[in-house]
N, C-alpha and C positions, 0 to 999 in steps of 0.2 A: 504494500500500500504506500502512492508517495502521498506526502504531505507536501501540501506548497504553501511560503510563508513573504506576505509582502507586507513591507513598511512597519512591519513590527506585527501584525495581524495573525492569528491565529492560522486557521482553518479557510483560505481564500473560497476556494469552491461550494464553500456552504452559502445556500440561499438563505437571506437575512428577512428584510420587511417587505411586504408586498406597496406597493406605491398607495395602495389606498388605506393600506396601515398608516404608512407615516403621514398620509396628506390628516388620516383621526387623531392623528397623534400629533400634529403640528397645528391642527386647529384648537384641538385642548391648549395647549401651551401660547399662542398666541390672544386665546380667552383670559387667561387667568393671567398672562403679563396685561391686556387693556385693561380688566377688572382693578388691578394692582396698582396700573398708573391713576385710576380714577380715584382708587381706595385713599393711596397717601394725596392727592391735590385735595379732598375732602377734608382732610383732616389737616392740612397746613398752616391754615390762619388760626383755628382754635386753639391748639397746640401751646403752651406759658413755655413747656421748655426747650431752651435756644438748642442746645442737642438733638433732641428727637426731630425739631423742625429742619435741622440739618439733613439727616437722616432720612425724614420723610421727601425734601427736594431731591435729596443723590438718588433715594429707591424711584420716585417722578421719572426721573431722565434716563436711568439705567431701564425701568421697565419700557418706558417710550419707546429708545433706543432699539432693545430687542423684541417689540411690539411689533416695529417698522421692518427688522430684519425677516421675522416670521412671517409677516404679510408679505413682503416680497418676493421670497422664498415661494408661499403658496399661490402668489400668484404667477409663478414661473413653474409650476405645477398645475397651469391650465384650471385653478380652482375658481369657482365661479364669486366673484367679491360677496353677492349674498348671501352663500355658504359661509367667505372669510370674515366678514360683520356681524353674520348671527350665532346665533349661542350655540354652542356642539352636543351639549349637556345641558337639563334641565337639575340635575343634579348641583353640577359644576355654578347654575345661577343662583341656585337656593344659596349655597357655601357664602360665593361670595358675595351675595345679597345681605345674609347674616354678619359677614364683618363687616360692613359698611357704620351700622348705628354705635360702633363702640362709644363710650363716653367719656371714659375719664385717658391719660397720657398711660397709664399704666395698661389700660386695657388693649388702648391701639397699638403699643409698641408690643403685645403680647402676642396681638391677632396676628399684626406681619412678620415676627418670627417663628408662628407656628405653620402661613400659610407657603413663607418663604425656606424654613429648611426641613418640612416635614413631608413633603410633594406624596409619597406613598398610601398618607392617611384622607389625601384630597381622593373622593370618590370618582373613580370614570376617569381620572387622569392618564392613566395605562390600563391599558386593556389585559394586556399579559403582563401580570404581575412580576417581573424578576428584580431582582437586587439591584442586576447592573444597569436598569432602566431607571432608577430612582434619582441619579445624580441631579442636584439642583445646579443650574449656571448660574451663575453670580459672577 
């Protein structure tokens, strides 16, 4: 049996995602970074502490950022803009509907780093559960 190994890669000849995997799975992910940039601009004026308001701008522009990246991406993937605008998950809008009313600074800075390094515990965000699918980009 050979093994063929490129750029550092495993198992090259193994078939990975099916195109319509990753276009579900790059529309999850480009939901929940819009959801995220809308989530911290919400909470940016209210905010007393000059930290968290720091914090909440950097996560604004970082999620915009890779919002823009994702939609590009899908739509280089022939995906139709009202599929890449509308919600993927009715699940995925309940979540992030729920963190939107947090109230006090302790609460919002709780929501986005549970929403931010816990990706696996988000419902419907991967379809196939595996480890190595969990990494968050940051």
């Amino acid at each position: 049996m050979t093994s063929f190994k490129f750029a550092g890669l495993g198992d090259v000849t193994r078939v990975g995602l099916s195109v319509h995997s990753a276009v579900d799975r790059l529309l999850r992910l480009a939901y929940i970074e819009r959801r995220l940039m809308f989530l911290a601009a919400a909470h940016l004026s209210p905010v007393p502490e000059r930290d968290l308001k720091l914090l909440l701008g950097r996560l604004q522009y970082y999620a915009g950022e890779r919002c823009h990246g994702l939609h590009t991406r899908l739509r280089q993937m022939r995906t139709p803009k009202s599929r890449v605008e509308g919600v993927p998950d009715e699940r995925l809008q309940i979540l992030m509907d729920e963190a939107l009313p947090a109230g006090s600074s302790r609460e919002i800075a709780e929501t986005i780093w549970w929403l931010l390094r816990t990706p696996g515990r988000i419902p419907g965000l991967l379809k196939d559960d595996k480890p190595a699918c969990r990494r968050v980009y940051l």
